[in-house]
C-alpha positions, 0 to 999 in steps of 0.5 A: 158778440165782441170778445169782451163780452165772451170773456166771463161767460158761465160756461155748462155742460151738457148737462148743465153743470157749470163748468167755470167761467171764460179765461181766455180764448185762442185763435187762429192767426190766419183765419180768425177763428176760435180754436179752444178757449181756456175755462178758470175752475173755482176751487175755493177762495184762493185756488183755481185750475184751469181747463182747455176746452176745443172749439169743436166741443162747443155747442152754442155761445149765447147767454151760457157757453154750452158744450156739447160733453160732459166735464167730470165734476170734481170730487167733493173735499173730505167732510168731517162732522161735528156734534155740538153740544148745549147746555139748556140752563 
């Protein structure tokens, strides 16, 4: 896999959660190895957090990054309800 492709992956818990996508990713300059990526969370249209996940909290990388934890889902924004009325005339 080139890292290209890497970057934009759906990344899942281990419950299958989907965590966020492939932001960036650090290596080590003497080894080349991987050793955290950085996820992009989508909060909303115009506001997003990002999460630093260590190499060794991955479990697989194909099709999906897999981890082998669970992420906390975010809690849910505030809702408010409405009750609309209408006229049947």
């Amino acid at each position: 896999m080139k890292i290209r492709d890497f970057l934009g992956s759906t990344v899942l818990d281990k419950k299958a959660y989907e965590v966020g996508k492939v932001d960036n990713v650090d290596f080590n300059a003497e080894t080349g190895q991987i050793e955290k990526i950085t996820l992009t969370l989508q909060k909303n249209l115009f506001s997003k957090d990002e999460l630093e996940i260590e190499f060794d909290d991955i479990a697989t990388i194909g099709a999906y990054v897999i981890l082998n934890k669970e992420i906390p889902k975010p809690q849910d924004e505030e809702t408010v309800e409405a009750t609309i009325e209408v006229d049947d005339e």
